[in-house]
N, C-alpha and C positions, 0 to 999 in steps of 0.2 A: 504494500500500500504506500502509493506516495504522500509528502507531507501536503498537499493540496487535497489530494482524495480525505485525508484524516481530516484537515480544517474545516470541507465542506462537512462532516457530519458532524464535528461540534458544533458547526455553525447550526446546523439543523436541529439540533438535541438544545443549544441556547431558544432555537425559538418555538419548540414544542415544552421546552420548562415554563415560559413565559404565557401560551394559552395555560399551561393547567394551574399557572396562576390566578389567572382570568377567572375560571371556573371555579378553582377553587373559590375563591371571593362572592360570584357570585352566587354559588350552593350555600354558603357563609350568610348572605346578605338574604336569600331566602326561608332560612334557618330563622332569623330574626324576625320575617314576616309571620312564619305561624307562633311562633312563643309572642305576638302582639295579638293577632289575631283569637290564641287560644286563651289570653289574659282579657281580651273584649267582652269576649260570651263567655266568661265564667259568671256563675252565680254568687252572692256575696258569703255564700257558707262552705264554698268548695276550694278544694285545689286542682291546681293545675299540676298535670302527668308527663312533661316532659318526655321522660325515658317511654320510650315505648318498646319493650321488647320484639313485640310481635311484628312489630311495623319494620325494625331492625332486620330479625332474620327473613322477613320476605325479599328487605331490598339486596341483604348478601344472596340469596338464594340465587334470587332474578342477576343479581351481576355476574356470581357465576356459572350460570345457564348458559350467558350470553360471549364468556369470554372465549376466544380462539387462541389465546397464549401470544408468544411466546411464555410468558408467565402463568404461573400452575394456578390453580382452583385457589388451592388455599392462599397463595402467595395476594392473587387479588381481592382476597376476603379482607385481608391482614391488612393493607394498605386501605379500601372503601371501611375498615371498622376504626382507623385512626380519623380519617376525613370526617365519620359520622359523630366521633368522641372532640372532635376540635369542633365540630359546629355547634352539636349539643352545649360543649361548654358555654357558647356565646347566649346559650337561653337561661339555662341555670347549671354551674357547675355543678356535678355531683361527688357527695362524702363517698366513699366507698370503703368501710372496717374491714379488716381479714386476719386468718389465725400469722401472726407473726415469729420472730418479727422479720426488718425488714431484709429481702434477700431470700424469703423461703420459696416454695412451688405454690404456696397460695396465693401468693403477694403475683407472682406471674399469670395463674390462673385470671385474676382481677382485672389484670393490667389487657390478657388475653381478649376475655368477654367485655369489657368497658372502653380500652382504648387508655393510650397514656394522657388524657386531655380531664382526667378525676384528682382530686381529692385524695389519696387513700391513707388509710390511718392502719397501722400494725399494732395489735391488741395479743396478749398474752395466753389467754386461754380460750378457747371454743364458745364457753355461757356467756364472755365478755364480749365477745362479737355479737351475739346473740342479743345481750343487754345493750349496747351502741347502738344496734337498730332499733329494737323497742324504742328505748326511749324517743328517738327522734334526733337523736346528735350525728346518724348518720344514715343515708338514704338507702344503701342497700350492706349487705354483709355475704362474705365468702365464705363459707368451711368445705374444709375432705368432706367427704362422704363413701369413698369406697376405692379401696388398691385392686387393682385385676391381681396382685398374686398373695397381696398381706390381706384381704378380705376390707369389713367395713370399719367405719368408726364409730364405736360405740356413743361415745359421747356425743356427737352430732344426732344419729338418732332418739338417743335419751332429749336432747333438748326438745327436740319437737313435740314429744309429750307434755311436757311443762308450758309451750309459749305457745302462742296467739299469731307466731308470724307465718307467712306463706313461702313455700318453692317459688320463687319469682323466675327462675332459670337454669342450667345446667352449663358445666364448662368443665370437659374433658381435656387433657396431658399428657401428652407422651411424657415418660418419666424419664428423663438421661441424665447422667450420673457423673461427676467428673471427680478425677483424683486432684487434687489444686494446693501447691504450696507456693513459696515464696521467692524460689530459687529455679523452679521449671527441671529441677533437677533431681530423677529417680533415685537417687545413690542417696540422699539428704533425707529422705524420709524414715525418720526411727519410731513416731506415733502415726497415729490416724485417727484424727476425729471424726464424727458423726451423731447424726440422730438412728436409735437402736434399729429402726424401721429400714432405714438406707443399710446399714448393714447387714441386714438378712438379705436385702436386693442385692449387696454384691457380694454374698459369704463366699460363693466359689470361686471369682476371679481371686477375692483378697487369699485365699487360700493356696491358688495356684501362687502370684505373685509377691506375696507380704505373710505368708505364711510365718515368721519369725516375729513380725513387727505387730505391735499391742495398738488393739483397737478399743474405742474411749467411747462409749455413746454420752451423750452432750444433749441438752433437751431440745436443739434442733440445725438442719444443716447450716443454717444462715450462723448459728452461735460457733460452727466448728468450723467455719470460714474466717470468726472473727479469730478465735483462738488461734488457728494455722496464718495468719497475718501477723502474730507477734511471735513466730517459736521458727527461725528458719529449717530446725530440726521438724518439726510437725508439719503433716497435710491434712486435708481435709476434703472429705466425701460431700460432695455438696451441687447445686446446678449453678449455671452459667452465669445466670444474673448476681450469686451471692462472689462467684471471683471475680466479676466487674466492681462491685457494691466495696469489696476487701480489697481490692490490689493483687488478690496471686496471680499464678502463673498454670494454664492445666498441664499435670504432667502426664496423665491419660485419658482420652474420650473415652467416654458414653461405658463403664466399665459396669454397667448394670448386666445380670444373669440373663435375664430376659429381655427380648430385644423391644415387645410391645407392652414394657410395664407402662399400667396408664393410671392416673389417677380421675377421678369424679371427684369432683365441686357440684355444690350450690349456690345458688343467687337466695339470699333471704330479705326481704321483704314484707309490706303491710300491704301490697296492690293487688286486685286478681287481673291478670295478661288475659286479652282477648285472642283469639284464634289467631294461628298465624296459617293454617293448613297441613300442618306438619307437628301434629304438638303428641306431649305427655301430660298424663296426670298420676302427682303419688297420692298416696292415701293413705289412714293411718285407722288400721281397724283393731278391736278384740273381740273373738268368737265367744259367743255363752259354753258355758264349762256343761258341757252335754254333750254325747256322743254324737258323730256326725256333724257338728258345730264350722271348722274350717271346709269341709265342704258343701255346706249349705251358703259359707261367705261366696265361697268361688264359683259354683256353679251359675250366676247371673253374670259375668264373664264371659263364660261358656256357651251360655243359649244367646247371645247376643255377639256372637263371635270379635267378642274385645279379646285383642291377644295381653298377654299379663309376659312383661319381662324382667320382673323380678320379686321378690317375697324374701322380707328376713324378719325375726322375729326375736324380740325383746323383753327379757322377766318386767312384768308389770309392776311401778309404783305404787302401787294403792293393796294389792293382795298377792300373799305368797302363792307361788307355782302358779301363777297365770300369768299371761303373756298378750303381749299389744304385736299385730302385725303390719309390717312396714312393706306397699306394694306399688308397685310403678305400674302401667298399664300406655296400651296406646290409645291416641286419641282426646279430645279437648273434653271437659265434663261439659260444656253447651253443645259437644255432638251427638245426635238423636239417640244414636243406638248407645253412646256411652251414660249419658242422659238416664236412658232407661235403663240399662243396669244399674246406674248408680244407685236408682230411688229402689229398684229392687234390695239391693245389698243393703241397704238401712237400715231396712224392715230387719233384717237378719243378723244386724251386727250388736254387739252389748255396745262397743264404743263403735262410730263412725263419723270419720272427719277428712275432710279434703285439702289437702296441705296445700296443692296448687296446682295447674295446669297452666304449661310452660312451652316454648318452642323447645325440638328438640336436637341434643347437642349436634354438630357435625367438628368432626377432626380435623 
């Protein structure tokens, strides 16, 4: 390529940055006309909904339906849900709390589903994410909810029994794993920090490779990123964002067992999401302590052919040996046939409650 051919296409790549300036601004300046528009016709006892999930993943859907690449599906989600997170912002910033602190796979999950144009607050325990959104000091709230190879978290489902707030959304993670110290240099690591959980994700690699070297669980990877930042001897088990956040160096990729370890999040919430076309609803039931009881719950599923992708089940609060059941299903609870199973299942549940109906996640 001569140096003429190379000038003509930065010259071209200069004026193709300069329309998606344009646009950008004027999507930007659009954005401002519904947050006046929806501030007109509100009534003087309401709020106004900004966030719209449902509205969200239609337009990622629709963009990409519509893309031919060069760039992948996902790549142009990732880019139109930054565009859609800096416009939002211009209507009302959003709080966004998540299990912290800062540097963990929650905090990225967040950053994933919302966009970097939020708010986000790093909170210490799971209830306290919980209680930031209750109260109202933050608009929405992230926790785990389920490891494809560590299973669920209990704690996120216990809360659900206790609170008032709704599944507002889902945000799924590949889970990748980096060895990260100070010095980028294999030889220099004599500890290993981490949270217990990443250790059991890489017990066989650490076993082939560090079999000699003492591994530390730490109450989480973002804290064993900050500790392998002060100890050149020390590394740390941790993701990408916490050795951006600390200063190291990775001195091994992605050294997870499993290549598609993924993690589940929640969006929690006090809003109920209308349809987007493509949605879930969880639900939180207990069968009456009499025989035939969980199959009397599921069976209105079944005659109404709602598929159910998942069911786990929790010792109950309030009585020994009984148990609250935690179930996803497909489909919005405003669709007919989900609708009508629901109101079937009521009739039949000791506890029944609808956590929320939500767009559903895409990778």
């Amino acid at each position: 390529m001569t140096d003429s051919e190379l000038q003509a296409l930065r010259e071209r790549i200069d004026e193709i940055d300069e329309q998606l300036l344009t646009l950008f601004n004027q999507r930007a300046e659009c954005a401002i006309e519904v947050a006046a528009v929806k501030k007109r016709d509100l009534q003087p006892d309401q709020q106004v909904d900004f966030f719209r999930p449902e509205r969200e993943a239609q337009v990622i859907k629709h963009i990409k339906q519509l893309n031919q690449g060069p760039l992948s599906d996902n790549e142009v989600a990732r880019l139109i849900r930054e565009v859609m997170s800096a416009c939002l912002a211009l209507e009302q910033p959003l709080k966004i709390a998540y299990l912290g602190p800062e540097g963990t796979f929650t905090q990225t999950a967040a950053l994933k589903h919302f966009g970097h144009s939020v708010d986000t607050v790093a909170l210490s325990c799971i209830p306290d994410v919980f209680a930031e959104v209750q109260s109202g000091h933050a608009d929405f709230g992230l926790v785990p909810v389920e490891n494809s190879t560590e299973g669920v978290v209990s704690h996120t489902l216990d809360m659900f029994i206790s609170s008032d707030l709704k599944v507002c959304g889902e945000v799924e993670i590949r889970i990748h794993h980096q060895l990260a110290n100070l010095t980028q240099n294999p030889e220099d690591v004599q500890k290993i920090y981490s949270h217990q959980q990443s250790l059991a994700q890489c017990r066989n690699w650490l076993d082939l490779n560090y079999p000699n070297v003492e591994s530390i669980p730490v109450s989480s990877n973002a804290e064993a990123a900050r500790l392998a930042s002060e100890d050149k001897h020390a590394a740390a088990i941790c993701g990408e964002q916490a050795v951006e956040i600390f200063g190291l160096k990775v001195c091994h990729k992605n050294i997870e067992d499993l290549a598609d370890n993924t993690t589940r999040f929640m969006v929690i919430g006090d809003m109920e999401v209308a349809p987007s076309g493509n949605d879930k609803t969880s639900l939180l039931l207990s069968a009456h302590n009499k025989p035939g009881s969980l199959l009397a719950l599921l069976k209105p599923l079944a005659s109404h052919s709602i598929s159910m992708n998942k069911i786990e089940s929790r010792p109950s609060p309030n009585r020994l040996w009984e148990y609250v059941f935690f179930i996803d299903i497909d489909g919005h609870q405003q669709d007919e046939e989900v609708a009508m199973a629901l109101d079937e299942l009521k009739q039949q549940a000791a506890l029944f409650r609808i956590l929320g109906s939500y767009p559903k996640v895409e990778l």
